[in-house]
C-alpha positions in Angstrom: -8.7 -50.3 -40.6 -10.6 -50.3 -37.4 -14.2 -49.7 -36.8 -15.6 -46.4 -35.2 -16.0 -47.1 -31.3 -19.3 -47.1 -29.7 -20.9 -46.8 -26.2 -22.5 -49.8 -25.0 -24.5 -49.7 -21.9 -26.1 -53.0 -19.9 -25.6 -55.2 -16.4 -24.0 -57.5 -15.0 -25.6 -60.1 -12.5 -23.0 -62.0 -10.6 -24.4 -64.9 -8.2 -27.0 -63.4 -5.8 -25.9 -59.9 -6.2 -27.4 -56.6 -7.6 -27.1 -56.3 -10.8 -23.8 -54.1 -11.4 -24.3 -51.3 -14.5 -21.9 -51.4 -17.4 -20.8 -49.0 -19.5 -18.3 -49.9 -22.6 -16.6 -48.3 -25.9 -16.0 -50.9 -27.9 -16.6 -51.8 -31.9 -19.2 -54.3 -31.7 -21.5 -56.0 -29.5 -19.3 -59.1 -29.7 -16.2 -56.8 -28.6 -18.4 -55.2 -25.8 -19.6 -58.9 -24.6 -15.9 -60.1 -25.1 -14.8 -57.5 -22.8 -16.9 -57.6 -19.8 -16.3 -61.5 -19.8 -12.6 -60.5 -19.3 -13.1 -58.4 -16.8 -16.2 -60.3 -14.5 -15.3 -63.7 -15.8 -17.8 -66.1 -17.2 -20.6 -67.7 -16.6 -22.7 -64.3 -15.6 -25.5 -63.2 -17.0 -25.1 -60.0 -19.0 -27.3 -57.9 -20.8 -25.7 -55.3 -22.7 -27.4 -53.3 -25.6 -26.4 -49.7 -27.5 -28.5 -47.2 -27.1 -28.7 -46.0 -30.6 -29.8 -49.4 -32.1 -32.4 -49.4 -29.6 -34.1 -47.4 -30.4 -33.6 -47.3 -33.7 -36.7 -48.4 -36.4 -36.7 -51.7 -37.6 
């Protein structure tokens, strides 16, 4: 049984260019993270976050 999806959101900074916004559904963070290393490649750096957990209390 699979996980509900959720929206991730973040950017994408590849060599000297501006950062590029994301915007995912996936079923984790590790599945998000997974996913825009298959697309971009790796090596980038990426910061990607959901919006809910932000801002959630901790």
């Amino acid at each position: 049984m699979s996980m509900p999806t959720r929206e991730y959101v973040g950017f994408i900074w590849i060599e000297d260019q501006p950062g590029v916004r994301l915007r995912i559904v996936a079923e984790s963070l590790d599945e998000a993270r997974s996913r825009v290393v298959e697309e971009y490649g790796d090596g980038h750096l990426i910061s990607i976050w959901n919006e809910e957990d932000a801002s959630s209390t901790r």
